[in-house]
N, C-alpha and C positions, 0 to 999 in steps of 0.2 A: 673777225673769225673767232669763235668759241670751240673751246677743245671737249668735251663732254665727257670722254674718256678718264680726262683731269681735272673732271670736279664741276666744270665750267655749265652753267643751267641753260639750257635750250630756251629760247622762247615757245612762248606759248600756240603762236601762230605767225602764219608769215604774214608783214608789214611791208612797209616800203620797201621795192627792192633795193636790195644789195649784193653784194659777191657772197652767196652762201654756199660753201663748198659742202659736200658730205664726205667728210676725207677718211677716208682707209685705214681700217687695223686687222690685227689677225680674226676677231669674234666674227663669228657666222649670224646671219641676220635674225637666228633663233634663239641666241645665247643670251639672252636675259639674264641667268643665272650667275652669270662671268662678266656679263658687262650690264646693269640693271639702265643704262642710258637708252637704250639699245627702244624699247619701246616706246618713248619720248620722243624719240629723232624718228622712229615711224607713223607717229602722230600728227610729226610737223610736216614729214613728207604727203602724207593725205591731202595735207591742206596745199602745199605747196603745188604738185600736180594740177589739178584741178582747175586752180586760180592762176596758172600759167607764172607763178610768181618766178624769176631768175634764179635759177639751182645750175648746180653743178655740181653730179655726186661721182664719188671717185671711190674705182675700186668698194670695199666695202660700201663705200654712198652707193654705188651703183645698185648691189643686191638687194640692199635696203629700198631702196625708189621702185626697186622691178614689184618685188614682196607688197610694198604699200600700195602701188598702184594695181596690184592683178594680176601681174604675171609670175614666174614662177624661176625658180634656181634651179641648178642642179648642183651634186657635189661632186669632189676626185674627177676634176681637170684642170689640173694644173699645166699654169705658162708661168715660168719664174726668169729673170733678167733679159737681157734684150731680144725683143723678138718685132717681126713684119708684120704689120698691117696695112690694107689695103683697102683701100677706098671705094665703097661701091656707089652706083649713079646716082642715087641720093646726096651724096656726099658731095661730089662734085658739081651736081647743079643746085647747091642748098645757098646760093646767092643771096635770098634774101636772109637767111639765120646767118648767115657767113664765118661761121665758127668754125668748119672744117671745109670749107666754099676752095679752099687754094689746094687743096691734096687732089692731084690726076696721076698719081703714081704710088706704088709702094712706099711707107715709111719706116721707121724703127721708132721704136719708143718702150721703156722698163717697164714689162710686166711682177705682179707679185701675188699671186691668187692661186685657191687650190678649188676654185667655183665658180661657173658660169652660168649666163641667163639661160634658162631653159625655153621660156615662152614668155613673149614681151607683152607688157600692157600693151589693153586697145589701146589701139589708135599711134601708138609706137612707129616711129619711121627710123628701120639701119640703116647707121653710114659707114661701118668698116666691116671687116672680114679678118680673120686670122686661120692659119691652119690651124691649130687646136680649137679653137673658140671662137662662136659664131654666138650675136656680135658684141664686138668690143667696145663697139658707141653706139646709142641710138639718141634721138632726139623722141618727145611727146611738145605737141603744141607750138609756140615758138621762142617760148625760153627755159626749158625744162632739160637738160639731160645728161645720162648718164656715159659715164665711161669706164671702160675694163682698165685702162690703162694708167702710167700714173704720170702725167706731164710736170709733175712737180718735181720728182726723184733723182739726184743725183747719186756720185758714186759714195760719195760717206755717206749719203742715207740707205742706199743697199749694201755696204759693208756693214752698219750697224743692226741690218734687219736680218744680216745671213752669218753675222758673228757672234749674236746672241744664243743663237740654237741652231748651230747646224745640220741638225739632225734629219728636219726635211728634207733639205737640198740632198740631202748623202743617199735617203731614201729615194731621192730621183733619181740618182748617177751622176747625180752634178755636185763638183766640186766647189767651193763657194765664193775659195778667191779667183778662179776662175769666171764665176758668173761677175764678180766685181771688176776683172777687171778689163772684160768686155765692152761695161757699159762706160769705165770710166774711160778707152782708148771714142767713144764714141759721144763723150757729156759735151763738147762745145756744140757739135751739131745738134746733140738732143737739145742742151739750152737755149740756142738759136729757134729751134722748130715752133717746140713746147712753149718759149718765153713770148712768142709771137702768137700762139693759141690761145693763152691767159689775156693776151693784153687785148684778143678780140673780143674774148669773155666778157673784161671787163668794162668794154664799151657796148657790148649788147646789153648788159646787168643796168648802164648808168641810162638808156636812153631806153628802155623798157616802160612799161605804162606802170601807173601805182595801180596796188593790189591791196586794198586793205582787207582787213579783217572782218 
């Protein structure tokens, strides 16, 4: 995993797969200015897309993947700490991707975003629903996709994200040890859920066909 944000250089294009996450920060998929990586990791998603190479873009990945591939964002809608998502029939009959194949019911899991997909690349298949944000995962091809959510996130990682500046959250109505400590009366079950998501990922990612350049 390569942090880009910190320095770390993108490849060039996607090779053999591997677990390559597009992981999540505050910058908007436009912000070149403030994060100059930002159009590197959209070059790389062009290629990855396409070549069905193994992604998994998160949060921030996600906007980036929607942008490279065609589809579009919007701003100011925010879902910030724990929130429901629900599984639509794609989801539950996605058998053979099997990445969100076991959800037949509402889940929980930590949101952190103030942007959602507006229109998804062709070819895009949703697999959840949320009340504010529609959708919070899709899939393209059959090892490509994005997610709104952050299956990685425990509660010192959202204390550190809503004690840095809480100025957002306050600007919602939300207080922010409150949203901390929501998620962390709920991090064994999200660890459990999310830690079992990851581990499908990454046996989709290892038995995935090579993709070269």
């Amino acid at each position: 995993m390569r942090g880009p944000w910190e320095g770390d250089p993108l490849p060039l294009a996607p090779g053999r797969p591997r677990r390559r996450p597009g992981a999540g920060r505050i910058e908007g998929p436009h912000d070149e200015e403030r994060a100059p990586w930002l159009s590197e990791a959209d070059s790389l998603l062009r290629r990855c897309g396409p070549r069905d190479t193994p992604t998994l873009s998160i949060c921030l990945g996600m906007e980036l993947l929607t942008v490279a591939c065609g589809g579009k964002r919007h701003s100011e809608t925010p879902e910030v700490g724990l929130c429901e998502l629900t599984p639509l029939l794609p989801a539950s009959r996605d058998e053979a991707f099997a990445l969100l194949a076991d959800l037949d019911e509402p889940v929980r899991a930590v949101q952190w975003h103030w942007e959602e997909t507006e229109t998804l690349p062709d070819g895009a298949v949703p697999l959840l629903t949320s009340a504010r944000c529609a959708p919070p995962a899709y899939r393209m091809g059959t090892s490509v996709w994005g997610v709104r959510f952050h299956p990685e996130a425990p509660a010192a990682d959202i204390a550190d994200r809503g004690g840095s500046d809480d100025g957002p959250l306050r600007a919602l109505g939300l207080d922010p040890s409150s949203v901390v400590a929501r998620v962390a009366c709920e991090e064994e079950r999200l660890r459990a859920r999310w830690g079992a998501f990851a581990e499908r990922w990454a046996e989709v990612s290892r038995r995935a066909p090579v993709s070269l350049p």
